[in-house]
Each structure stands twice: as C-alpha cells, then as structure tokens.
DSSP file (Angstrom, degrees, kcal/mol; ACC not computed):
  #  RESIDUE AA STRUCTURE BP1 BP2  ACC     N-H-->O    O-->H-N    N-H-->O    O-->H-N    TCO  KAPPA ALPHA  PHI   PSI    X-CA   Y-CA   Z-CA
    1    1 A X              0   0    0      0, 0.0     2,-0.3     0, 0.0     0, 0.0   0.000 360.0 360.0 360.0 128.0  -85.9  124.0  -50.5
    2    2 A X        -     0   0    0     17,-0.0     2,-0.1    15,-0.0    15,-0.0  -0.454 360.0-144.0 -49.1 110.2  -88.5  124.1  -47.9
    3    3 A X        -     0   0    0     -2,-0.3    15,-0.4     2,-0.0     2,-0.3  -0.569  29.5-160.8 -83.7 162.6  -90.0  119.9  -47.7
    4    4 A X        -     0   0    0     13,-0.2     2,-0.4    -2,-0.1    13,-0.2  -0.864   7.5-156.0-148.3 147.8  -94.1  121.1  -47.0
    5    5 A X  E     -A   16   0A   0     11,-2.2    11,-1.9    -2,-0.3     2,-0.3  -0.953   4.2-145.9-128.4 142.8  -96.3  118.4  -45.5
    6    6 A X  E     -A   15   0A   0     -2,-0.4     2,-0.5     9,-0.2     9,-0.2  -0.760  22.8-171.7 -80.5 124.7 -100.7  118.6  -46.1
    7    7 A X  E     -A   14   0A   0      7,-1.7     7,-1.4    -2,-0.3     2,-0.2  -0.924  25.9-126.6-129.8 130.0 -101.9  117.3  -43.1
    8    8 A X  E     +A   13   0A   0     -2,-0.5     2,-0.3     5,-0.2     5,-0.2  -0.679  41.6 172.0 -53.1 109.8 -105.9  116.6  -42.9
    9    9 A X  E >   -A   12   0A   0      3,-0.5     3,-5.2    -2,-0.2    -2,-0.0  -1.000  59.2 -32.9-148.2  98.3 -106.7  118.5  -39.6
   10   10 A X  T 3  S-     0   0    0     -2,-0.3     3,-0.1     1,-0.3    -2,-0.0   0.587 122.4 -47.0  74.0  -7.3 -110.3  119.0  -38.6
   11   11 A X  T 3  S+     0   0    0      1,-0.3    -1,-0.3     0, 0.0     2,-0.2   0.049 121.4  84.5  61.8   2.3 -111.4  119.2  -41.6
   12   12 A X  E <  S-A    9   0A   0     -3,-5.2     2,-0.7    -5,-0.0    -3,-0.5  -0.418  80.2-103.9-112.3-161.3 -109.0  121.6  -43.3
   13   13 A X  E     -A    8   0A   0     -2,-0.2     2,-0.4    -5,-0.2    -5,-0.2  -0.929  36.4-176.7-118.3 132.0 -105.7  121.3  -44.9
   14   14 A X  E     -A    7   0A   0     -7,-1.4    -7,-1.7    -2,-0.7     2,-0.4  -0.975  21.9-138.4-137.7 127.0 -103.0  122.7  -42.3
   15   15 A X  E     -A    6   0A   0     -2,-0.4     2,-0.4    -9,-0.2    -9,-0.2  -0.886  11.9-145.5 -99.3 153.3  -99.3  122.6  -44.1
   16   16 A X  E     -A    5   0A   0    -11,-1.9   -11,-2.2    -2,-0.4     2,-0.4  -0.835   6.7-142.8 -78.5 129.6  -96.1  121.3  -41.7
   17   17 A X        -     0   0    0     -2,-0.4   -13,-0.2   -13,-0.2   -15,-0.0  -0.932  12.4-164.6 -96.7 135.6  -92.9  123.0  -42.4
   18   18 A X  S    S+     0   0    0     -2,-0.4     2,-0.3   -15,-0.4   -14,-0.1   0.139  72.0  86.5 -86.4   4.5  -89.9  119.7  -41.8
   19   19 A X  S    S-     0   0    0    -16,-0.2   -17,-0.0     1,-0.1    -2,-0.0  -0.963  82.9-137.0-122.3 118.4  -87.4  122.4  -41.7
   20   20 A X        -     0   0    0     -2,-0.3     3,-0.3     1,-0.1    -1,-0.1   0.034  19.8-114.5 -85.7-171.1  -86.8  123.9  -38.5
   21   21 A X  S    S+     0   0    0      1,-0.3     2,-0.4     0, 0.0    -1,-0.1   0.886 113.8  36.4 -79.2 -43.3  -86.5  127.9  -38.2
   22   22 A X  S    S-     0   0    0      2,-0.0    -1,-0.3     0, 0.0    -2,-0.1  -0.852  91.6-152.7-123.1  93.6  -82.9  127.7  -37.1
   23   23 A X        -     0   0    0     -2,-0.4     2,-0.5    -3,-0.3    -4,-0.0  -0.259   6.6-160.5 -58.1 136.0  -81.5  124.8  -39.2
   24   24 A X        -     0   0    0      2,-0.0     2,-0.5    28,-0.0    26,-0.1  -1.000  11.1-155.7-107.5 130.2  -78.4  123.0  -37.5
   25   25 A X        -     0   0    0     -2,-0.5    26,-1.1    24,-0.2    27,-0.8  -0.766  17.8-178.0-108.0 141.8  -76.4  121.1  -39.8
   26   26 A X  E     -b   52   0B   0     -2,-0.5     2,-0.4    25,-0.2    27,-0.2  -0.987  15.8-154.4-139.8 117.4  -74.1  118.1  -39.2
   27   27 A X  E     -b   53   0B   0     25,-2.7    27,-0.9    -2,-0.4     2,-0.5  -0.973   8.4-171.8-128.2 152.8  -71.9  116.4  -42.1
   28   28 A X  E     +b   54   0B   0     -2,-0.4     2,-0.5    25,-0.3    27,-0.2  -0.910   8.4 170.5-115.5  87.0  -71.0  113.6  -42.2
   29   29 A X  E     -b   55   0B   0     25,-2.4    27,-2.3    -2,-0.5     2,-2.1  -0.780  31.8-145.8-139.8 140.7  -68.5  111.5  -44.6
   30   30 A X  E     -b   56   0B   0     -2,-0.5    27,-0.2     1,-0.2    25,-0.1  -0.470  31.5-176.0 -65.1 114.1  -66.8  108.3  -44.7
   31   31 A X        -     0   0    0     25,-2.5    26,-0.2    -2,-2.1    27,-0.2   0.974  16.9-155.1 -74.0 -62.4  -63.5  109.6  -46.6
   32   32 A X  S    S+     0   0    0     24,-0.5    26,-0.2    25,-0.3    25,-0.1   0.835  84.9   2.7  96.4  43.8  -61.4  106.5  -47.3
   33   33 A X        -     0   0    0     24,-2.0     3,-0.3     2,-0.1    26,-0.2   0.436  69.2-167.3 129.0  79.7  -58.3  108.8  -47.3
   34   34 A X  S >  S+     0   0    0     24,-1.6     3,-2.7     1,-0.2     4,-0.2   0.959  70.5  74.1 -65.2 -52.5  -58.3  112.7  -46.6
   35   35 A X  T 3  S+     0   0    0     23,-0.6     3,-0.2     1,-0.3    -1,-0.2   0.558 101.8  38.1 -54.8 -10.5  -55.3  114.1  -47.6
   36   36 A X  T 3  S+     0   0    0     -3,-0.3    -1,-0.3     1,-0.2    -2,-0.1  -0.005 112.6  58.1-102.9  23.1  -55.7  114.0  -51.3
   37   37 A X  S <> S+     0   0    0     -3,-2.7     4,-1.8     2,-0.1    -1,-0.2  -0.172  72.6  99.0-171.3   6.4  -59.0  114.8  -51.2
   38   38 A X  H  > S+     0   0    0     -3,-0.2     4,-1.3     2,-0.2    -2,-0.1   0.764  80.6  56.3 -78.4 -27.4  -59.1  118.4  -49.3
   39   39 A X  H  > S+     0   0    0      2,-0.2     4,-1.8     3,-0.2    -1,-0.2   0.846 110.0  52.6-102.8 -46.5  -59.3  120.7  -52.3
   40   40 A X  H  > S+     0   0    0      1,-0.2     4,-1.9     2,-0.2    -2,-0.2   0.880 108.4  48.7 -80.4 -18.1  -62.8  118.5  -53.3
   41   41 A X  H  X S+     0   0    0     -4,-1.8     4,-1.8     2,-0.2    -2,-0.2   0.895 109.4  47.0 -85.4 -23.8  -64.4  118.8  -50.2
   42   42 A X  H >< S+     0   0    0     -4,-1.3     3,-1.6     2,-0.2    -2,-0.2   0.989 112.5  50.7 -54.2 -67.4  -64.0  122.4  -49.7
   43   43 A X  H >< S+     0   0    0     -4,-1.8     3,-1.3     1,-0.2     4,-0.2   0.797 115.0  46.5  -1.3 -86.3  -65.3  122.6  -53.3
   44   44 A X  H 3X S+     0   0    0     -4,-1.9     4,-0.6     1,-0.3     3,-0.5   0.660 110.7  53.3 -34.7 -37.7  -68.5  120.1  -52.0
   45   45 A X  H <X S+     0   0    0     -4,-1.8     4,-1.2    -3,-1.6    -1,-0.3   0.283  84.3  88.5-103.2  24.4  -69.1  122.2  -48.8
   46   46 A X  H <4 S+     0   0    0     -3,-1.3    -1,-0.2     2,-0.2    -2,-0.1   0.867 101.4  30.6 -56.8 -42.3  -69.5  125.7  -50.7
   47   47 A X  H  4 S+     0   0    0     -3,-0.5    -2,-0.1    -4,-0.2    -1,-0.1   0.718 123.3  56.1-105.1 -30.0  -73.2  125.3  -51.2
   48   48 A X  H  <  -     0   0    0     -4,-0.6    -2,-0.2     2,-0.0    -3,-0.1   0.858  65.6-177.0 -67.0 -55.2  -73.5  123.2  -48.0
   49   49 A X     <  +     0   0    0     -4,-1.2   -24,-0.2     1,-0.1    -3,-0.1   0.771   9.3 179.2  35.0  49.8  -72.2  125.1  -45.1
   50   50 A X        -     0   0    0      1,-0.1   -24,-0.1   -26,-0.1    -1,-0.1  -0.166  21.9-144.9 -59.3 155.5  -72.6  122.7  -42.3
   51   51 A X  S    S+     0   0    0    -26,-1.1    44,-0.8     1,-0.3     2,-0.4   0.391  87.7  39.0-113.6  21.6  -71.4  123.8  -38.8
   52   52 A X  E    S-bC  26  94B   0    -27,-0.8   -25,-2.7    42,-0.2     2,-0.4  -0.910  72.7-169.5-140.3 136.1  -70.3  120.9  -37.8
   53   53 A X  E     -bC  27  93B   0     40,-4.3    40,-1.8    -2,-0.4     2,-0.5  -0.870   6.1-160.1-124.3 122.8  -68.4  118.3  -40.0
   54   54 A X  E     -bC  28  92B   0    -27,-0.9   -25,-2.4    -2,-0.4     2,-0.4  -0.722   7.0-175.3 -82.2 131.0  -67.4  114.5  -39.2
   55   55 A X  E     -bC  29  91B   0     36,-2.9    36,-6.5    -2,-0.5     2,-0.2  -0.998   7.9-176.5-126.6 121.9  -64.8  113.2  -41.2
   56   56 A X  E     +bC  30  90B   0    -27,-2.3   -25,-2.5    -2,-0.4   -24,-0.5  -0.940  66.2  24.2-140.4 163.5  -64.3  109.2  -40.4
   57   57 A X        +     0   0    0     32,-2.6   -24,-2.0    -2,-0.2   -25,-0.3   0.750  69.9 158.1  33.3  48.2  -61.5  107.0  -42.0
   58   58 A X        -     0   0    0     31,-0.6   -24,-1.6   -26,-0.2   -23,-0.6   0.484  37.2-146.9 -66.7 -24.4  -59.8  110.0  -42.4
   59   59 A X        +     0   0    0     29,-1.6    30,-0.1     1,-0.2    21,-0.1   0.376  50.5 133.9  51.4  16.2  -56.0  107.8  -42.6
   60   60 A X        -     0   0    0     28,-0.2    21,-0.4     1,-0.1     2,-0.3  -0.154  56.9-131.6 -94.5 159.9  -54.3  110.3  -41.2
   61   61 A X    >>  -     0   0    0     19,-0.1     4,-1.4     1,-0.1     3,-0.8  -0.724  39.6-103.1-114.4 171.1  -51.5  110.7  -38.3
   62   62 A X  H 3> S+     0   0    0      1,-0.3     4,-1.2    -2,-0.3     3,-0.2   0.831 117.7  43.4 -56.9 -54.7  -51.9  113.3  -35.6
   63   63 A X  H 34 S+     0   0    0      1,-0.2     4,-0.4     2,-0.2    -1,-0.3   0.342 113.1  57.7 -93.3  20.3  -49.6  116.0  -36.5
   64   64 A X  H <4 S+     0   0    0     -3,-0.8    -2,-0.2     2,-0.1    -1,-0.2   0.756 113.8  34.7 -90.2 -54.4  -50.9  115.5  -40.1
   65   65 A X  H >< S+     0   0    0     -4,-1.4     3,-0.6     1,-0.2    -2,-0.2   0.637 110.0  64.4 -83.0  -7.8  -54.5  116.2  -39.3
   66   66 A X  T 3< S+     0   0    0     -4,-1.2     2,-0.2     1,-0.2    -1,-0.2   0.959 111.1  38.1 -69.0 -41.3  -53.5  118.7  -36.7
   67   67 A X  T 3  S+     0   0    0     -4,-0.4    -1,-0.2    -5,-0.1     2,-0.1  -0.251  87.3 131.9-105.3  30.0  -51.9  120.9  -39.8
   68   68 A X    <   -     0   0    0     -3,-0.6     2,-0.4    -2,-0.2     7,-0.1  -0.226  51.9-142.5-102.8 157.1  -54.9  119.9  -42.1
   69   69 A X        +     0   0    0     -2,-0.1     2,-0.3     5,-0.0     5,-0.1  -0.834  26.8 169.8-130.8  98.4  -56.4  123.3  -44.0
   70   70 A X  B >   -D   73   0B   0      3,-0.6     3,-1.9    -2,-0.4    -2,-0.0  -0.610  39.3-117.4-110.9  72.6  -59.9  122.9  -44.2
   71   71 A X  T 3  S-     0   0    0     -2,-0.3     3,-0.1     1,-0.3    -2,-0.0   0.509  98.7  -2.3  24.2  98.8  -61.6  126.6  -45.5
   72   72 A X  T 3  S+     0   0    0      1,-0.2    24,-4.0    23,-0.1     2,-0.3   0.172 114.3 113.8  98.0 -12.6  -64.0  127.9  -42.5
   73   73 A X  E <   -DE  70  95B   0     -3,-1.9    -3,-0.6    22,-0.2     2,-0.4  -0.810  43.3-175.9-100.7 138.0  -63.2  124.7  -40.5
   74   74 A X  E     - E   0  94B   0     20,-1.6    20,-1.9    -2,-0.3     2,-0.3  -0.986  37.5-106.2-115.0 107.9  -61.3  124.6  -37.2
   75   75 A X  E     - E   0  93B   0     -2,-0.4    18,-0.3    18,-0.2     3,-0.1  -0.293  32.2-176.7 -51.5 107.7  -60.5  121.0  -35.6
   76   76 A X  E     -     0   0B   0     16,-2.7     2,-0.3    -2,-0.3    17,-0.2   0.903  61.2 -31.8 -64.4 -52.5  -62.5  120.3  -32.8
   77   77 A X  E     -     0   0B   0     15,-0.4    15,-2.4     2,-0.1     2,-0.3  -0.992  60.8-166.6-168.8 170.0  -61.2  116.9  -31.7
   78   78 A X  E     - E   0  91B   0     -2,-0.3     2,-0.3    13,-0.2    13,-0.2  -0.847  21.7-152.8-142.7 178.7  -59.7  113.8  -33.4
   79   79 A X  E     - E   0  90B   0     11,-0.6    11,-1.9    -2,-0.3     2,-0.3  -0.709  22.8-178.8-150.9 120.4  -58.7  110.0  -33.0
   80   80 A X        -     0   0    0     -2,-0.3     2,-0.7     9,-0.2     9,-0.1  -0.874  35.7-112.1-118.2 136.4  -55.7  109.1  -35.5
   81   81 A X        -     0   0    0      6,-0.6    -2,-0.0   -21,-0.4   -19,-0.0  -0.761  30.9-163.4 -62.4  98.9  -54.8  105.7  -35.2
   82   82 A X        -     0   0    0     -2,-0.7    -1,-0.1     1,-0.1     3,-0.0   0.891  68.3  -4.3 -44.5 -58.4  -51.4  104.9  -33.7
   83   83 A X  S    S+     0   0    0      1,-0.1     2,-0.5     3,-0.0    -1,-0.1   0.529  97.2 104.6-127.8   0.4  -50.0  101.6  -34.2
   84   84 A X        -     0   0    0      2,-0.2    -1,-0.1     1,-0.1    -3,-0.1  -0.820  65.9-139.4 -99.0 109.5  -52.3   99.9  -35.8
   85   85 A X  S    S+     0   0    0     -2,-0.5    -1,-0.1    -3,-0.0    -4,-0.0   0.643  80.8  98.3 -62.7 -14.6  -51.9   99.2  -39.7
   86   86 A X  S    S-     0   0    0      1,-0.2    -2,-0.2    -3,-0.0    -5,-0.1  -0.394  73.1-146.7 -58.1 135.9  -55.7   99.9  -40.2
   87   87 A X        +     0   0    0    -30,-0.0    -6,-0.6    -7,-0.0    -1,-0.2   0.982  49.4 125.5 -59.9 -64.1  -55.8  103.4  -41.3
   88   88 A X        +     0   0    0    -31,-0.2   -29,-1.6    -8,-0.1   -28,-0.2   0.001  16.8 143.6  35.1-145.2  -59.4  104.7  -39.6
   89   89 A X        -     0   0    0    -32,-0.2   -32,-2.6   -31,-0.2   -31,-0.6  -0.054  35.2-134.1  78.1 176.1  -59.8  107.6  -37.5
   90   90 A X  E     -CE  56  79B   0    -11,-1.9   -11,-0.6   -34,-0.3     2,-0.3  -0.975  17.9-160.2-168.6 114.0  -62.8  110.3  -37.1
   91   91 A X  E     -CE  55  78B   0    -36,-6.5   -36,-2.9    -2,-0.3     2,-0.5  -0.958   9.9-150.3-124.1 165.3  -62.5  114.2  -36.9
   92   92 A X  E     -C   54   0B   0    -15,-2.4   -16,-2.7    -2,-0.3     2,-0.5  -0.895  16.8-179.8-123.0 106.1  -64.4  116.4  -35.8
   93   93 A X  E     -CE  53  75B   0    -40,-1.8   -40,-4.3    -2,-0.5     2,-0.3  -0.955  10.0-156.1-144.8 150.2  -64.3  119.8  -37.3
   94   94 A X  E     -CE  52  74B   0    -20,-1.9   -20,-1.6    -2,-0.5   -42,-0.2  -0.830  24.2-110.8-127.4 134.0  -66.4  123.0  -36.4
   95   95 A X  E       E   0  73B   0    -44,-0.8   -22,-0.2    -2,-0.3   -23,-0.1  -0.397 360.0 360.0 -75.3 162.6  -67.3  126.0  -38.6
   96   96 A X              0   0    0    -24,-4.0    -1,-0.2     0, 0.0   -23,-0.1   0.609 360.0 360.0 -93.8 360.0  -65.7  129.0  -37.6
C-alpha cells in the first residue's frame, strides 16, 4: 500500500508519494538461532521479497551457513563466530 502525504502548497493540496518508484528493500532480523528456523522464514519472506536480507545472531559455523538453503537467496558474505562460546554472527544474503 502506497503511504500518501497532503501537503498545503500555495494554496492547494499537492499529495507526496513516500514510496519511491523503484522500491529497494533491505530485511533485516535478529534470529537468535537460524538453523531451526529456515522453513519459517522462507514462509515470512513470500509476501515480502526483499533483495537483500541481513540475518544477525544467526549461531551458526561457517560450513553450516555456507550449506544453508534459503529459497531465492544466495549468500553474499558472512561472519560466524570461531572460538568464542557466544553464538552471534551476521549474513548477508542477496536475492537471486
């Protein structure tokens, strides 16, 4: 849905569109834990279709998120935590 803004202009009523022509979308969620959790966010990004998606505290190890199957998404770039017993990490994944 289209947001419309009235702005008082001169003395007429002029609308603002807030929505650009060629929408770029970036999402964005803190996961707390990907791997179990893959099948509902494909599900969640049906309707969405960002082209780029951040995924952060992701818990994951390297060759775990390297081998990740995310529907329409391609890994762009990552940080998995090595050695440290906090989980974190942040990917980066790009529609195709």
């Amino acid at each position: 849905m289209v947001n419309k803004t009235h702005i008082e202009k001169n003395g007429r009523n002029t609308q603002k569109l807030n929505e650009s022509r060629n929408p770029f979308k970036i999402f964005h969620q803190n996961i707390r834990g990907l791997k179990s959790k893959v099948d509902e966010l494909t599900i969640a990004l049906l309707s969405d279709h960002p082209h780029i998606m951040c995924l952060t505290e992701h818990h994951l190890k390297n060759y775990e998120i390297n081998n990740l199957p995310i529907d329409h998404f391609k890994l762009g770039s990552k940080y998995c935590r090595q050695e440290s017993k906090d989980r974190g990490g942040v990917s980066l994944f790009i529609m195709n």
